[in-house]
N, CA and C atoms as an extended XYZ file, in Angstrom:
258
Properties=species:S:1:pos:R:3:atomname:S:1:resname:S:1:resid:I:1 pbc="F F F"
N        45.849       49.431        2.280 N   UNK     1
C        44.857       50.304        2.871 CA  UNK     1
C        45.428       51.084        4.046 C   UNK     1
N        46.042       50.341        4.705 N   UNK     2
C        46.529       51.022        5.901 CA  UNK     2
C        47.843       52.193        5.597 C   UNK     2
N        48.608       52.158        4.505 N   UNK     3
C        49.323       53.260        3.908 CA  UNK     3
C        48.615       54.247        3.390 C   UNK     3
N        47.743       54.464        2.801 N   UNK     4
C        46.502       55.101        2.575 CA  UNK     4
C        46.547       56.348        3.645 C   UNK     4
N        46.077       55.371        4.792 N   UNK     5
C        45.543       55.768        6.054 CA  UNK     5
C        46.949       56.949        6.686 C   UNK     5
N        47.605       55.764        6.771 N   UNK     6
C        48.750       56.659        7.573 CA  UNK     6
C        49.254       58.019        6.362 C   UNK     6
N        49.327       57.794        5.783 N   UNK     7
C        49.981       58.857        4.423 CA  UNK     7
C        49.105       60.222        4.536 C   UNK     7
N        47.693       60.011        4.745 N   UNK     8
C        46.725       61.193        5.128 CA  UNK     8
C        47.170       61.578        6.544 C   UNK     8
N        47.228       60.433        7.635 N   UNK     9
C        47.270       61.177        8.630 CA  UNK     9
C        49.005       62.441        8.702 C   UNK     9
N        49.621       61.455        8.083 N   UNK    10
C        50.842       62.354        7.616 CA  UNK    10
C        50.997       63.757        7.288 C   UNK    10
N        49.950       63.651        6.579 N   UNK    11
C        49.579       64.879        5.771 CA  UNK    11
C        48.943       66.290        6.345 C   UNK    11
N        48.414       65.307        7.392 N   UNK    12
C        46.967       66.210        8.386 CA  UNK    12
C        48.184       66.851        9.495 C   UNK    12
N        49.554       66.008        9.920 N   UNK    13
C        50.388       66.590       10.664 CA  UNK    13
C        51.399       67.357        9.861 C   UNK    13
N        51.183       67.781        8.454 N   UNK    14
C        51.903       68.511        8.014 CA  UNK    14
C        53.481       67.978        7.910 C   UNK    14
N        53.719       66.277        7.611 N   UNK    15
C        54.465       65.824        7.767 CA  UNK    15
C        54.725       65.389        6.331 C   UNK    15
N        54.582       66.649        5.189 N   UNK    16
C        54.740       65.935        3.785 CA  UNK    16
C        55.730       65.218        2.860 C   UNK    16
N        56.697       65.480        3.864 N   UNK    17
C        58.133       65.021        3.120 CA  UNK    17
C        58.405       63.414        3.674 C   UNK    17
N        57.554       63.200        4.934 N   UNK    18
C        57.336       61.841        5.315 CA  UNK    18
C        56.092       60.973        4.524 C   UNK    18
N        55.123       61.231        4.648 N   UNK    19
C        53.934       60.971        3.621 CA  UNK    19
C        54.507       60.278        2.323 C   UNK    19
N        55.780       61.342        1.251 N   UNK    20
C        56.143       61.391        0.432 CA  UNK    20
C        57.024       59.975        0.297 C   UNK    20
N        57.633       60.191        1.776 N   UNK    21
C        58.584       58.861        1.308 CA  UNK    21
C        57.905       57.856        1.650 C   UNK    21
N        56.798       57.802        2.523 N   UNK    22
C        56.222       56.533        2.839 CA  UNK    22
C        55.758       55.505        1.295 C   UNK    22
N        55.154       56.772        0.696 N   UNK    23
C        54.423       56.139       -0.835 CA  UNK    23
C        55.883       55.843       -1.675 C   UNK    23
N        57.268       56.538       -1.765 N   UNK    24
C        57.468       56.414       -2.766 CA  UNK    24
C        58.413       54.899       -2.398 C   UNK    24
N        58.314       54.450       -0.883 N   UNK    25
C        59.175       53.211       -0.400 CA  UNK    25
C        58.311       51.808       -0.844 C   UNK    25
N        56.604       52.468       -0.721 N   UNK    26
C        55.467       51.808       -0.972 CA  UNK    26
C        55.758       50.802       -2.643 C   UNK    26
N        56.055       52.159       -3.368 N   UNK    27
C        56.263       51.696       -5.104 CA  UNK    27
C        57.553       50.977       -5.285 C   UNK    27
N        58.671       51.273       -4.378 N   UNK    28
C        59.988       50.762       -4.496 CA  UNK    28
C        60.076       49.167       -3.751 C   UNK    28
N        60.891       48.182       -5.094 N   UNK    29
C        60.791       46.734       -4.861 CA  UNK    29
C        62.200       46.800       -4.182 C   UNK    29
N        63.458       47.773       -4.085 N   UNK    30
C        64.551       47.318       -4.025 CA  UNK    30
C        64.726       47.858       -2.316 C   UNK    30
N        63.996       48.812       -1.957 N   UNK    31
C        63.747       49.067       -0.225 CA  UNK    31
C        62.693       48.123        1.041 C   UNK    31
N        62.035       47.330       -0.133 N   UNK    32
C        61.431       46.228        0.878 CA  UNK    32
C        62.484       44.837        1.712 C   UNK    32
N        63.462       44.908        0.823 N   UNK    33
C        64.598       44.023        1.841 CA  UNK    33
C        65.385       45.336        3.124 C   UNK    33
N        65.149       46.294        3.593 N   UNK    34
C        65.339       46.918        4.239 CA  UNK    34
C        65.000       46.614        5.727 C   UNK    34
N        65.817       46.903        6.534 N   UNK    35
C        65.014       46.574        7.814 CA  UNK    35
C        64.141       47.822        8.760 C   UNK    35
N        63.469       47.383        9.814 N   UNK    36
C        62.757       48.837        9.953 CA  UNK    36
C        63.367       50.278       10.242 C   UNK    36
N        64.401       49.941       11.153 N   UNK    37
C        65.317       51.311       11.413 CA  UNK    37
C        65.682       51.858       10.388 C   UNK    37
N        66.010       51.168        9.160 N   UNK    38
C        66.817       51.630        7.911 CA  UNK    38
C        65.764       52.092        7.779 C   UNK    38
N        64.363       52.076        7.091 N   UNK    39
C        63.291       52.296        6.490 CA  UNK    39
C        62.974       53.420        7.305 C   UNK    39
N        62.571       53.085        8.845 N   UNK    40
C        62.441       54.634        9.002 CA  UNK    40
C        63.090       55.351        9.169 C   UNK    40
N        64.670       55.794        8.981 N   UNK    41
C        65.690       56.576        8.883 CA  UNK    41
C        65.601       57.128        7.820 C   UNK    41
N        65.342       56.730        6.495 N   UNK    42
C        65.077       57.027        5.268 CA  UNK    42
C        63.821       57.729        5.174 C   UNK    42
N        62.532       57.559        5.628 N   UNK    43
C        61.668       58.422        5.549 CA  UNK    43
C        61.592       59.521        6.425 C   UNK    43
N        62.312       59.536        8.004 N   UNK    44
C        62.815       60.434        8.944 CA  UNK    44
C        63.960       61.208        7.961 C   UNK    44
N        64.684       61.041        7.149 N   UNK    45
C        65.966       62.095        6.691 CA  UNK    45
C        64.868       62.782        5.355 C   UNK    45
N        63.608       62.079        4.899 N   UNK    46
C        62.831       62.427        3.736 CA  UNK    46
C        62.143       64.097        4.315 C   UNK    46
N        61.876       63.659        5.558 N   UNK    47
C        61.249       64.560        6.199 CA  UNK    47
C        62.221       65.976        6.492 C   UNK    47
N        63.304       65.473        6.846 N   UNK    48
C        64.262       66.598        7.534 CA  UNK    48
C        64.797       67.652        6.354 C   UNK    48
N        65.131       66.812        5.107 N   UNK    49
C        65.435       67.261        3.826 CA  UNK    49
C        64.577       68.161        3.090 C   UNK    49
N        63.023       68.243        3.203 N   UNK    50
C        62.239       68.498        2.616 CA  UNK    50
C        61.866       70.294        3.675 C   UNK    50
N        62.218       70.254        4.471 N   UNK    51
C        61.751       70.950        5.894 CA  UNK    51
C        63.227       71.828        5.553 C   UNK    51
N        64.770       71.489        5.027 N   UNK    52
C        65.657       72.164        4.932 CA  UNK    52
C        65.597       72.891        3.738 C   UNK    52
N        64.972       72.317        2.904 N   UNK    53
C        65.119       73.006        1.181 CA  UNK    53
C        63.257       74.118        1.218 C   UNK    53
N        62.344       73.772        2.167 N   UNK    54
C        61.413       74.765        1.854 CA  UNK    54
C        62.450       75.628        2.403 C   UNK    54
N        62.977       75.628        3.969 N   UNK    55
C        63.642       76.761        4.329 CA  UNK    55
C        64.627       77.763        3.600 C   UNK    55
N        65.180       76.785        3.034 N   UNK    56
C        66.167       77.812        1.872 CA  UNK    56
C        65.676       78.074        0.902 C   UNK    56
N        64.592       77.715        0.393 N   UNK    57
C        63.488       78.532       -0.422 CA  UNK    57
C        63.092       79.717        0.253 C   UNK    57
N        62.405       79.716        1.262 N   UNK    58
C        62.037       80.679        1.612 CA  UNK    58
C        62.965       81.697        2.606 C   UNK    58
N        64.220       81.498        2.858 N   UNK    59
C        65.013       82.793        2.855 CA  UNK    59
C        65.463       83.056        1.633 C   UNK    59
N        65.323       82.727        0.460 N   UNK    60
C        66.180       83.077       -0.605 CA  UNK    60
C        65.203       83.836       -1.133 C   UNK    60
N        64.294       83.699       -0.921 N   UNK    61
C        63.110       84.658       -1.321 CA  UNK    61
C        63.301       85.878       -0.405 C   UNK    61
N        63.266       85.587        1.068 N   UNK    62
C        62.703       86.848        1.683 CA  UNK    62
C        64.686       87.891        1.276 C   UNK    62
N        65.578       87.369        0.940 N   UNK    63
C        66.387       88.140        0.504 CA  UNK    63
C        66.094       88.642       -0.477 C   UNK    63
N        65.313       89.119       -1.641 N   UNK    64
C        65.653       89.774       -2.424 CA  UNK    64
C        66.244       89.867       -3.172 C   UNK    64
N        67.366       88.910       -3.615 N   UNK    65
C        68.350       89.262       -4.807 CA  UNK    65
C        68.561       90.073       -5.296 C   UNK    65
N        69.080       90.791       -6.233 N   UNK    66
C        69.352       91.076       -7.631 CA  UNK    66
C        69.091       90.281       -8.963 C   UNK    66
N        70.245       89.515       -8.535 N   UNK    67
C        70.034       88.192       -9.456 CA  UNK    67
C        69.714       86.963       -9.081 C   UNK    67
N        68.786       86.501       -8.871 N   UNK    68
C        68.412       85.396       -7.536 CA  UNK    68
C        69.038       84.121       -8.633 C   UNK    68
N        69.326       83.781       -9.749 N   UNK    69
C        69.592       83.003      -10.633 CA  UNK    69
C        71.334       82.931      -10.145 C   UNK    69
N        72.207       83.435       -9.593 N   UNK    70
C        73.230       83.906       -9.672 CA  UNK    70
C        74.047       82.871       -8.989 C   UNK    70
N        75.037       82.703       -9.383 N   UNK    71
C        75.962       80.848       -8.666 CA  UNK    71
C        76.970       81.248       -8.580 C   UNK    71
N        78.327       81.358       -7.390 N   UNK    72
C        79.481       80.934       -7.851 CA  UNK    72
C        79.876       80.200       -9.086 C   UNK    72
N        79.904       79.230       -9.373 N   UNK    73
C        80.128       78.506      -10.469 CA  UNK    73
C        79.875       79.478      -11.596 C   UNK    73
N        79.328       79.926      -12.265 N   UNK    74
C        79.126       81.696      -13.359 CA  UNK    74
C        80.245       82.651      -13.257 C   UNK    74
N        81.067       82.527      -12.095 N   UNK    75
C        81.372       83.643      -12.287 CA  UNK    75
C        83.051       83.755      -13.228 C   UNK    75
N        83.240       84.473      -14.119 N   UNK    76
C        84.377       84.690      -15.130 CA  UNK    76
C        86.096       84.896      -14.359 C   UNK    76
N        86.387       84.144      -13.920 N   UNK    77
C        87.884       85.074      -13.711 CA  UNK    77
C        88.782       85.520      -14.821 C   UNK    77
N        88.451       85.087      -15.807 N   UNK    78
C        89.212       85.137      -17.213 CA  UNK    78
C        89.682       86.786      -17.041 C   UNK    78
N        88.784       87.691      -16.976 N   UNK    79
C        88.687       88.936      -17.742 CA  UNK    79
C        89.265       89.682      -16.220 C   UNK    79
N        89.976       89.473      -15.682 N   UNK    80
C        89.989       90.222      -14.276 CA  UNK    80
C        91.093       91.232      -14.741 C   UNK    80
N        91.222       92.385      -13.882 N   UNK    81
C        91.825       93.737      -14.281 CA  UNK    81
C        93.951       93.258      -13.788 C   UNK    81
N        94.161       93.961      -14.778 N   UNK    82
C        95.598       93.983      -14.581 CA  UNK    82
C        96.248       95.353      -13.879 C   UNK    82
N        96.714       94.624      -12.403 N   UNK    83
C        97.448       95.816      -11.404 CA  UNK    83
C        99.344       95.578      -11.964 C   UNK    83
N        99.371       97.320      -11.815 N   UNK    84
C       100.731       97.777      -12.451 CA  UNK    84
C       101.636       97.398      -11.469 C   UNK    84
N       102.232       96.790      -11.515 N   UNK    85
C       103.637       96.466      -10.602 CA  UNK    85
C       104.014       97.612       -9.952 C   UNK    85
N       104.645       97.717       -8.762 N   UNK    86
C       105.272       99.231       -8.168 CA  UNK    86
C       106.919       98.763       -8.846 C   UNK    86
């Protein structure tokens, strides 16, 4: 009941990436041998992680792309142009 509780108030501080880990430490049998610092380090980095990836969501948006799909990893060197020797 009292996770319940705190998980809303979480929520009400706009703290969703903490909320998130609180429940998902809640369902997990292999983080209850954890001690508290560990536990809340893990839902403190849940929070920080979640707060870094909206952010790079939302500059990757306010850039504009071209190809917003677009990766290093894609790109061909195979086909690159051949310079004439002097």
């Amino acid at each position: 009941m009292w996770t319940e509780q705190t998980v809303q108030k979480l929520r009400q501080m706009r703290l969703h990436g903490m909320a998130d880990a609180v429940v998902n430490q809640a369902e997990r049998t292999d983080v209850q041998g954890l001690g508290f610092e560990e536990r809340l380090a893990l839902i403190v980095d849940a929070e920080w992680n979640a707060r870094e990836n909206r952010r790079l969501t939302r500059l990757l948006k306010e850039a504009r792309l071209k190809i917003p799909q677009a990766c290093l990893e894609d790109i061909d060197y195979t086909h690159s142009p051949e310079f004439d020797s002097w």
